[in-house]
C-alpha positions as CSV (number, residue, x, y, z in Angstrom):
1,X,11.7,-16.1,17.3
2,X,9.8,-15.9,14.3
3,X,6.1,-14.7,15.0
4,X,2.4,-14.5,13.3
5,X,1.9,-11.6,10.4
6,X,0.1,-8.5,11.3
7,X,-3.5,-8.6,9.2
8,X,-4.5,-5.5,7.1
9,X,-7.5,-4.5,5.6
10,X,-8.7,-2.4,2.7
11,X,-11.9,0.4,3.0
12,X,-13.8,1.1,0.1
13,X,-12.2,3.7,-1.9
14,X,-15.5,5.4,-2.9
15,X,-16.7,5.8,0.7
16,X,-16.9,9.4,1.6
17,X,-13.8,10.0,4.6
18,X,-16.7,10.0,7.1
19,X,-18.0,6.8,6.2
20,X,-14.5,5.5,5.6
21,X,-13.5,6.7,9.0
22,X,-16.8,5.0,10.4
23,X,-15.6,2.0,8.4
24,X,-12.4,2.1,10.3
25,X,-14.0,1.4,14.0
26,X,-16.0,-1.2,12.1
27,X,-12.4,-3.3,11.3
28,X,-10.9,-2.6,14.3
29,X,-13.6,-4.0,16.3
30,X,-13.2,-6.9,14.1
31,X,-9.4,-7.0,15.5
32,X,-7.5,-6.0,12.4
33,X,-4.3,-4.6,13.1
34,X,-4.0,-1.9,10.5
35,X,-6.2,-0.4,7.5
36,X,-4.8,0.7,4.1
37,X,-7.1,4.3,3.1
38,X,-6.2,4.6,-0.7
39,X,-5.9,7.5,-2.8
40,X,-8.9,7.5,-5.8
41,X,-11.7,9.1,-5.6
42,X,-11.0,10.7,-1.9
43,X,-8.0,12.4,0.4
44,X,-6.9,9.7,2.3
45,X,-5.1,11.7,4.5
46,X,-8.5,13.3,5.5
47,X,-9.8,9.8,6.3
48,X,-6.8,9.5,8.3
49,X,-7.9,12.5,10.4
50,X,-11.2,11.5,11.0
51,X,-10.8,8.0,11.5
52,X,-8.3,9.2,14.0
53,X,-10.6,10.8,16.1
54,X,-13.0,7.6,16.0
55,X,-10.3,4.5,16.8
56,X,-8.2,3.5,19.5
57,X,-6.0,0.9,18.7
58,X,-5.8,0.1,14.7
59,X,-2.5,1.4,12.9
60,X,-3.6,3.8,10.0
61,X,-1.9,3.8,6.7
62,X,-2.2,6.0,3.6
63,X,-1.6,2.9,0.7
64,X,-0.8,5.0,-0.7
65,X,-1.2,8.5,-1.0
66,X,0.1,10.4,-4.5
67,X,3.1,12.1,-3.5
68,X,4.5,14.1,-6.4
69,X,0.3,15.8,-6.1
70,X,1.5,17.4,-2.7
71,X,4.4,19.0,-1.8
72,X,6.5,17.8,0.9
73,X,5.7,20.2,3.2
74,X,2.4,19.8,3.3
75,X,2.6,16.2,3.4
76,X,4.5,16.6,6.8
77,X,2.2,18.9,8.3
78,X,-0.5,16.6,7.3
79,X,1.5,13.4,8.6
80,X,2.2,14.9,12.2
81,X,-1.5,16.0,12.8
82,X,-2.7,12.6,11.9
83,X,-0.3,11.1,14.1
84,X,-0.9,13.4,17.3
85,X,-4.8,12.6,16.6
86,X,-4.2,8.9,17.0
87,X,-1.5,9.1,19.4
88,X,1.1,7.6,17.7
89,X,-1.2,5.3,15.2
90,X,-0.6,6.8,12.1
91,X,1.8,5.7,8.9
92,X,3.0,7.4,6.1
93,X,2.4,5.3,3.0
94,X,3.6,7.4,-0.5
95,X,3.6,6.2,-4.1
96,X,4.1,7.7,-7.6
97,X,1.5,6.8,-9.1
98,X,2.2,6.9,-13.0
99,X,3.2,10.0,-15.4
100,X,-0.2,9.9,-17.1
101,X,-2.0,10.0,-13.8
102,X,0.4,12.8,-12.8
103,X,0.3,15.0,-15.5
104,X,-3.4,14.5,-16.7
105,X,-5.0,14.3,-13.3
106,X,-3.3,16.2,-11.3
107,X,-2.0,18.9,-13.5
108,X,1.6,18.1,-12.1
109,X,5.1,17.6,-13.1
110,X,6.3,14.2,-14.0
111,X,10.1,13.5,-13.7
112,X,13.1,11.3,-12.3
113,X,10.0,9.5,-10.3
114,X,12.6,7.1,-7.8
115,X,14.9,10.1,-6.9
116,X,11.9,12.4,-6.0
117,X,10.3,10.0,-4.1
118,X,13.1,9.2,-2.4
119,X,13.6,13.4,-1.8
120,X,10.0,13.5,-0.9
121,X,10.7,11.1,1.8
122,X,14.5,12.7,2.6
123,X,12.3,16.6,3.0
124,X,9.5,14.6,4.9
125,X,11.8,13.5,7.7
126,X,13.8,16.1,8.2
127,X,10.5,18.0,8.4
128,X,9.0,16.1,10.6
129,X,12.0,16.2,12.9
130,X,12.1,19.7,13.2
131,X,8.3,20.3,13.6
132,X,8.2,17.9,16.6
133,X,11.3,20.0,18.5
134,X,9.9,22.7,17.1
135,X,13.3,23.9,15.7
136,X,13.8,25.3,12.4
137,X,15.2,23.1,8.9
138,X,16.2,23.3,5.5
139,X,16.5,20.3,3.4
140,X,18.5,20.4,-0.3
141,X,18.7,17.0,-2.4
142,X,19.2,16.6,-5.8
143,X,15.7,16.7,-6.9
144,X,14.4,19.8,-4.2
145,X,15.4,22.4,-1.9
146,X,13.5,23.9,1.1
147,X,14.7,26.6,2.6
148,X,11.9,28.8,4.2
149,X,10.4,27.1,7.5
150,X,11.2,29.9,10.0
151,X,9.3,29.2,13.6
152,X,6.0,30.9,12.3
153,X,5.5,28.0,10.2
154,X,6.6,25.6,12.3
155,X,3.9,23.7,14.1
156,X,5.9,22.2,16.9
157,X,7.2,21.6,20.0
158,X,5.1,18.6,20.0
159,X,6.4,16.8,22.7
160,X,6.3,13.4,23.2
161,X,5.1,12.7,19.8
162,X,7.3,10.0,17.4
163,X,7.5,10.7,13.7
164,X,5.6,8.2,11.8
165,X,7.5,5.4,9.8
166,X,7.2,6.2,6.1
167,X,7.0,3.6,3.7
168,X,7.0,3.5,-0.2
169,X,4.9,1.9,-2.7
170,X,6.9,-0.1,-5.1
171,X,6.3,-2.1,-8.0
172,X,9.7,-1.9,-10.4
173,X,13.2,-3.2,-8.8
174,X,14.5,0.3,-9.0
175,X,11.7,1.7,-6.9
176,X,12.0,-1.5,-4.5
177,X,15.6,-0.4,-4.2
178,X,15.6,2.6,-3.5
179,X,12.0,1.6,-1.1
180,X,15.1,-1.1,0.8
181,X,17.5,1.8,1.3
182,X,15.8,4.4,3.1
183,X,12.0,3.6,4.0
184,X,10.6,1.9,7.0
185,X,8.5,-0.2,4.9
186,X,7.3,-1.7,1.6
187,X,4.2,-1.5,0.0
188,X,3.3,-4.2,-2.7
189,X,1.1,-3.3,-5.4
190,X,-1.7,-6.2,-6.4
191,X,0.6,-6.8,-9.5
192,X,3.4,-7.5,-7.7
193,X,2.1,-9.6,-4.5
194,X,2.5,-13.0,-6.0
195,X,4.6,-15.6,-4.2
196,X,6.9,-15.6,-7.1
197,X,7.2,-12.0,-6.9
198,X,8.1,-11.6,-3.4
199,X,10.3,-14.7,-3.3
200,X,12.4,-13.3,-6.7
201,X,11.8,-9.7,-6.7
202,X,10.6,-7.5,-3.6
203,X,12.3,-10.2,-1.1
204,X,15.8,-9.9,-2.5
205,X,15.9,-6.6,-3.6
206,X,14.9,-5.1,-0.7
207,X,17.2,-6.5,1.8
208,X,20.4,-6.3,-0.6
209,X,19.5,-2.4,-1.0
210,X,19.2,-2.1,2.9
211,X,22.3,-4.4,3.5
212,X,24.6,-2.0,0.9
213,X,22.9,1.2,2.6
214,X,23.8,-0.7,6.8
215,X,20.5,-0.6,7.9
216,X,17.7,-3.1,8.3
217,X,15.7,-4.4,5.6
218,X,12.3,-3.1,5.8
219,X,8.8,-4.4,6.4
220,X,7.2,-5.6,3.8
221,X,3.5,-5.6,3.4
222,X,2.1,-7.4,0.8
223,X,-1.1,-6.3,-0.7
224,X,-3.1,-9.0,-2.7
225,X,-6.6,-8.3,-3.9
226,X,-8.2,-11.8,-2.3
227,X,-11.3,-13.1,-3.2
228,X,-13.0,-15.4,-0.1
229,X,-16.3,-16.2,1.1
230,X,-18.9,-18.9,2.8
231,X,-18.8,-21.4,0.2
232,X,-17.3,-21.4,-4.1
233,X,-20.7,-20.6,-5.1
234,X,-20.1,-16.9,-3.2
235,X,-16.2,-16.2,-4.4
236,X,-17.6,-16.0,-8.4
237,X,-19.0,-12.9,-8.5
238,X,-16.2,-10.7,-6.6
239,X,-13.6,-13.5,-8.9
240,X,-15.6,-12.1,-12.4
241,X,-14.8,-8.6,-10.8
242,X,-11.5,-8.7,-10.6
243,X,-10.9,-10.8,-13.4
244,X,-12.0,-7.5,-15.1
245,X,-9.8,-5.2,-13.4
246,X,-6.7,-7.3,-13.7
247,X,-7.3,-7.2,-17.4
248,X,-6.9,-3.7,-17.3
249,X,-4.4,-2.9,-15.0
250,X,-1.7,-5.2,-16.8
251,X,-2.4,-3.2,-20.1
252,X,-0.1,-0.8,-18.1
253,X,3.7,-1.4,-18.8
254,X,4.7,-0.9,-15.2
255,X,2.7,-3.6,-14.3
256,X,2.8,-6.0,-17.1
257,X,6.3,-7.3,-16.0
258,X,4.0,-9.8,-13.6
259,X,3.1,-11.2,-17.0
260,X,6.6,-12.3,-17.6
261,X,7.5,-13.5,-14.1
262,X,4.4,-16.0,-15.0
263,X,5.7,-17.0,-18.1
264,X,3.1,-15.3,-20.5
265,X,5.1,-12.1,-22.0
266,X,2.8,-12.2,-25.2
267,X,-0.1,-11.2,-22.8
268,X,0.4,-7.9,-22.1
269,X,0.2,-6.7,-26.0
270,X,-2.3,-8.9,-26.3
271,X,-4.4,-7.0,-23.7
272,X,-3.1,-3.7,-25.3
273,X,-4.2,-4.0,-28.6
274,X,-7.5,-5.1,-27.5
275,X,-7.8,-2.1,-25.1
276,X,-7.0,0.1,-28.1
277,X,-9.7,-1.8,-30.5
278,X,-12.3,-2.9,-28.0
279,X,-12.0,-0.5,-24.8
280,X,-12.4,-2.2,-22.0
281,X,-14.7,-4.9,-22.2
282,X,-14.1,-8.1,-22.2
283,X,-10.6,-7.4,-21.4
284,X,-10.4,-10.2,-18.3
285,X,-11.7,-12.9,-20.6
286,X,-8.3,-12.9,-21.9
287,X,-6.9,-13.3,-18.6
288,X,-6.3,-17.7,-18.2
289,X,-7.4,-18.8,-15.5
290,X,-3.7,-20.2,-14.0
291,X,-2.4,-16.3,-14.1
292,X,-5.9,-15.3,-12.5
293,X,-5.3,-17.9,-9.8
294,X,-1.5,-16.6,-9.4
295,X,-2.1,-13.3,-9.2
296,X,-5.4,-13.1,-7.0
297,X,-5.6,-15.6,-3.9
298,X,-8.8,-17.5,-3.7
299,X,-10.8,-19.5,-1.2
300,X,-13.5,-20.3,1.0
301,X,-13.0,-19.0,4.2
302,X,-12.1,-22.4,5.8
303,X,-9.8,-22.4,3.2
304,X,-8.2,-19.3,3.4
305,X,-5.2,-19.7,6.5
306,X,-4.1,-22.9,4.4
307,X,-3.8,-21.1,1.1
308,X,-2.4,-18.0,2.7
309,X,0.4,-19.6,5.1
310,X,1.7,-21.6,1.6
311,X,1.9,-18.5,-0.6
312,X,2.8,-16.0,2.4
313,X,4.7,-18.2,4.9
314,X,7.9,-16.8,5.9
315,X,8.1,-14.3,3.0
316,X,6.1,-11.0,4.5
317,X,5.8,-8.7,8.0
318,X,2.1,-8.1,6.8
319,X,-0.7,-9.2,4.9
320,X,-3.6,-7.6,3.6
321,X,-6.9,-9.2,3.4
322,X,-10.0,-7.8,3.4
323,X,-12.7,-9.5,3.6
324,X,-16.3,-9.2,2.8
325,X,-18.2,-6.3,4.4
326,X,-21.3,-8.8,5.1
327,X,-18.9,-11.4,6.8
328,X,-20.5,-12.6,10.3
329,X,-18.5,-10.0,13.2
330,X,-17.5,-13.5,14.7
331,X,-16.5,-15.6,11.8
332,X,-14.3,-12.1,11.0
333,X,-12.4,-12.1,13.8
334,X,-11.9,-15.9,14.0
335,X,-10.4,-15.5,10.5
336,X,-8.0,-12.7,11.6
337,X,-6.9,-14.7,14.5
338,X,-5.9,-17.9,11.9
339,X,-4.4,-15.6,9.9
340,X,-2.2,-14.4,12.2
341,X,-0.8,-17.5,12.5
342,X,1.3,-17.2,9.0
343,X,4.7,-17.6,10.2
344,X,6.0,-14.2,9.8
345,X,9.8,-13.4,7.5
């Protein structure tokens, strides 16, 4: 029997992890049923820590944190101490962010990006298996080998503890393929959380990659940047901000395919060449409004379940919407409880 969506909500990037983590009892109060902690200007997994210590009942979700920055390893020594400090609460989330990123942010390598992440996520659960018997592992896949995890390094036998599911940020179909064929989720990026994206891209892909590799097709959580609020008058501002940002991020190739999937291809070197003449102003006044609209749901909170349910209906396991931090506590959880109507895939 087809159920209600599970509602997720974003925390402030720039939030320090104890505000973020503080943040966290504040949305689960509100009767969210997870929180995406994103990788920017913080360690999400150190959010993940703290906000473990501080919640009870909301799933925690790294959305995602930058995988080829850390080694496997550490990732899975960081992943079971989050989830024995929420008891069981905690989710791996891992992306690849892009080579520029990688390379001129990180100081890190920058190759084959589906096969390592898919290794990263191989070395992760064998790992994590072994640290929770506290048994000893190697892993070897075509991308990495680890071979030296005798019992001094191993942190287990933590017993009764359940690895956390590990799910994969994708954006491109190969990624989403490889996402359907071994994760336990799906992670939309903004760019690709339209309806005609998950009805022609994430939906299909993933559940043929899943059905060739006999397992089942994974959750998918779609992450739209929505814009809502008391009345039309209120959505402008936040609308205006994301406007900009939407200029900018489809300047980048990997996302710019949204661009053809709405049936404006020229956009995209349109927005380039202005980014290389202009910088980044006035990049969103380029945007039209109907690819705007597409791209970023937008309502008035009595408004909201209606346009949600016809974009989301049936399509995804989870939605994220995050609404306003000055949002009435009551009004909030009304809202989540509507929303959890939307007829789940």
């Amino acid at each position: 029997m087809t159920t209600g969506v599970r509602i997720a909500s974003g925390v402030d990037p720039r939030l320090r992890p104890a505000e973020a983590a503080r943040r966290c009892v504040e949305l689960e109060q509100l009767g969210y049923d997870s929180v995406h902690l994103a990788e920017t200007v913080h360690d999400p997994m150190a959010t993940a820590l703290l906000a473990a210590e501080l919640t009870h009942a909301i799933t925690l979700r790294t959305a995602v944190v930058v995988a080829f920055a850390r080694s496997p390893t550490l990732l899975a020594y960081q992943a079971l101490d989050a989830q024995i400090a929420s008891s069981g609460r905690f989710e791996l989330g891992l992306g690849t962010q892009i080579r520029q990123v990688i390379e001129g942010r990180y100081a890190m390598t920058w190759s084959s990006p589906v096969e390592r992440l898919r290794d990263h996520v191989v070395a992760i659960r064998a790992l994590l298996a072994a640290f929770i018997v506290g048994e000893q592992t190697s892993v070897a896949t075509e991308t990495l080998a680890i071979d030296r995890v005798p019992t001094y390094f191993n942190p287990g036998p933590a017993e009764g503890t359940i690895a956390p599911p590990i799910l994969v940020g994708a954006v491109r179909p190969r990624m989403l393929a490889m996402a359907g064929s071994i994760a336990d989720g799906v992670i939309t990026h903004p760019t690709n959380s339209d309806r005609v994206a998950m009805a022609t891209l994430v939906t299909p892909i993933t559940t043929k990659a899943a059905g060739d590799a006999g397992r089942p097709a994974p959750r998918v959580i779609a992450s739209p940047n929505v814009v809502t609020g008391p009345d039309t008058a209120s959505l402008q501002p936040e609308l205006a901000r994301q406007r900009q940002l939407f200029g900018f991020l489809l300047t980048t190739p990997a996302y710019a395919a949204a661009l053809d999937r709405l049936g404006v291809p020229d956009l995209a070197g349109r927005l380039r060449q202005h980014l290389r003449d202009n910088g980044e102003t006035g990049l969103g006044d380029i945007l039209p409004d109907d690819v705007l609209d597409a791209i970023v749901p937008t309502a008035t909170y009595a408004k909201l379940p209606g346009l949600l349910t016809e974009r989301y209906g049936g399509m995804v396991d989870e939605l994220v919407v995050t609404l306003p931090a000055g949002i009435n506590p009551t009004m909030a959880t009304e809202l989540i409880g509507e929303l959890r109507s939307i007829p789940r895939r």
